[in-house]
N, C-alpha and C positions, 0 to 999 in steps of 0.2 A: 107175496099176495098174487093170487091168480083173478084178473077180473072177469066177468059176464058176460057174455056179448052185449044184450044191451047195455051195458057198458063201455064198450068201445068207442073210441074214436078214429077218425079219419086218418089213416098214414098221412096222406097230403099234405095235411094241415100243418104238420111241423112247419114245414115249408114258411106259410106264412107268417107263423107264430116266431119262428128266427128272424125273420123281417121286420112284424111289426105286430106285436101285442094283441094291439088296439086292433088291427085289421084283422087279426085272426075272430077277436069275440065278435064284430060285425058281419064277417060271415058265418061262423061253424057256430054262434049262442043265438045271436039275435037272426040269423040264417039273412042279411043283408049283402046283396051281389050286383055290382055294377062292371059291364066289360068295359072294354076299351080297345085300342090296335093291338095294344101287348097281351092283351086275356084271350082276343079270338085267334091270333095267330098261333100262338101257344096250344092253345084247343083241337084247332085243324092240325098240327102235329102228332100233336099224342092222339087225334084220331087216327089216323096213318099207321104211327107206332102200334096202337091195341088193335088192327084188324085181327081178331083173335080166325079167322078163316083163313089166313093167310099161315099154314103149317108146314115150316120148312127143313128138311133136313140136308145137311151138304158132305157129306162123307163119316166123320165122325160127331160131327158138329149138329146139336139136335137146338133147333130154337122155339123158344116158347115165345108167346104173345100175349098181352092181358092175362097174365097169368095170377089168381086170387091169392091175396097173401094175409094173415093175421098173427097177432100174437097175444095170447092170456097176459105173459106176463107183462106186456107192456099197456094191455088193454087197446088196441089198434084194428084196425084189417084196413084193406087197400090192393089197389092192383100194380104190378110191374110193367111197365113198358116190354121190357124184351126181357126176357132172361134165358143165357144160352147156357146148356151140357156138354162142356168139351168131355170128348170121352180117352181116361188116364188111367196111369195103372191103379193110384189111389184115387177114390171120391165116393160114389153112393151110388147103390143101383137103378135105376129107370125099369118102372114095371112096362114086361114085354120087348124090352132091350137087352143085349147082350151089351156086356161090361160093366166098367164104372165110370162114372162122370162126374169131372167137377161143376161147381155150379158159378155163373158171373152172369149178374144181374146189371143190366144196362138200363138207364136214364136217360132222356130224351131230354134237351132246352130249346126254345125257339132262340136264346140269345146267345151271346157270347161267356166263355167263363168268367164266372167273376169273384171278386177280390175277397168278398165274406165266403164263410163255410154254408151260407143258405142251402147250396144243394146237394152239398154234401151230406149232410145231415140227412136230406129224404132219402139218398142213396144208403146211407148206414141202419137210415131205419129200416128199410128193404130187406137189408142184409140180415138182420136182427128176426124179424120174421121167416126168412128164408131158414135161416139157422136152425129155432127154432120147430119150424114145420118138418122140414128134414135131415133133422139131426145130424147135422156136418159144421163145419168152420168154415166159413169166408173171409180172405183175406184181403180180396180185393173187388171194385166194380168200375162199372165205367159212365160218364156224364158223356152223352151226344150233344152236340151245341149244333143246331140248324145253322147258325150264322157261319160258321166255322168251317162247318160241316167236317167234324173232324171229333175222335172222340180220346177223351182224356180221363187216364187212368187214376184209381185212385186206391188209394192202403186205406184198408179201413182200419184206424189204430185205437187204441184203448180210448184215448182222451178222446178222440170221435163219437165212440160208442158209450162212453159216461156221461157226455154232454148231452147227447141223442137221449137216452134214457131219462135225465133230469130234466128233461124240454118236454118231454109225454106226464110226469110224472105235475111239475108243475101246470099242464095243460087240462090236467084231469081235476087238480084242484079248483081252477077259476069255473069249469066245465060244470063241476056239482056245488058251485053258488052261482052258477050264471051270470056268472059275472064278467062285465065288457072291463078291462085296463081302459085306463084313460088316456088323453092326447099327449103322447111326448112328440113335436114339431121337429122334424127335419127334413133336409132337402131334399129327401127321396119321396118325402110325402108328395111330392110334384108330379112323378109318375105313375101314383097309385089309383086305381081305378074306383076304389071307396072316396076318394078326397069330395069328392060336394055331399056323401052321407056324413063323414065324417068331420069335416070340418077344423082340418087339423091348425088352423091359422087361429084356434081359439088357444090353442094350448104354448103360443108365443105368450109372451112376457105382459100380455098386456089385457085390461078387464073384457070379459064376454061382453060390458056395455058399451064397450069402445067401440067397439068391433060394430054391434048392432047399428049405435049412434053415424057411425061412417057410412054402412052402406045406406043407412036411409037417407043419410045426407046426397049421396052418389047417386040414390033415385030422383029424387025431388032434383 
């Protein structure tokens, strides 16, 4: 199945949708956005990263910036942070360049790596488009972590890229009933920037009227 463009969805959004469901329909269905320390600092990064004016070349090494990505088959588009052309004996031409060039698509985080595959997945989805658009193999990318400041390699392997593909596939279907998931509560709901839209302390063990009856109690 090839989709439409207006069909598409957000590359990004994996991202959230491996996080948390519920937070993805709140922004990308009901289009609901609330920042916080962790959303602007993150923002002021990939702004830095996508000065697409910012064109650099270092010898062999040609880097792209905010470079447009989409894919039919997965129904997506989105932009890449960095995406660099080392130039090899094998890889793809670059119109108006001499050689061939591999291609390794770089991700940008404000924080530290962390323990889920969350970023990995936007990274493989990158890759998938990339692939995709100019017909080659990538086997690998890289995550930047601001905190770190340090950048960490990654294989894109099969189970990445089946996961990633079922993560779009299932995102497409809640996408065409617009449909928000509901509240599953956990402790990362703590520092999510949706939490007072959301209200995920409903979706504990305990009735919506409990809940209401408390804080009224807590005003009065």
């Amino acid at each position: 199945m090839l989709y439409e463009e207006d069909e598409f969805l957000q590359l990004s959004g994996i991202q959230h949708f491996a996080f948390c469901r519920r937070q993805w329909g709140l922004a990308y269905i009901e289009l609901q956005w609330q920042e916080n320390v962790r959303t602007v600092e993150g923002k002021l990064m990939h702004e830095r990263a996508h000065d697409a004016s910012i064109a650099e070349k270092r010898g062999d090494l040609v880097i792209s910036r905010a470079m447009p990505v989409k894919s039919r088959e997965l129904g997506i588009s989105g932009e890449c942070d960095v995406v660099e052309f080392h130039r090899c004996e094998e890889g793809i031409p670059l119109a108006g360049r001499e050689g061939l060039y591999q291609v390794i698509p770089v991700e940008y985080k404000r924080g530290s790596p962390k323990v889920t595959d969350v970023d990995m997945l936007q990274l493989t989805a990158q890759v998938l488009c990339l692939e995709e658009m100019l017909c080659c193999h990538i086997s690998f990318g890289y995550l930047y972590y601001g905190e770190t400041k340090h950048r960490k390699k990654i294989e894109i392997s099969e189970e990445l890229r089946q996961k990633t593909i079922g993560m779009f596939q299932e995102m497409h279907q809640y996408f065409r009933r617009r449909y928000t998931p509901k509240v599953r509560w956990s402790p990362s709901c703590n520092a999510c920037s949706l939490r007072d839209i959301c209200l995920p302390v409903l979706g504990k063990k305990r009735s919506a009227k409990a809940y209401i009856d408390k804080k009224l109690s807590e005003e009065e």
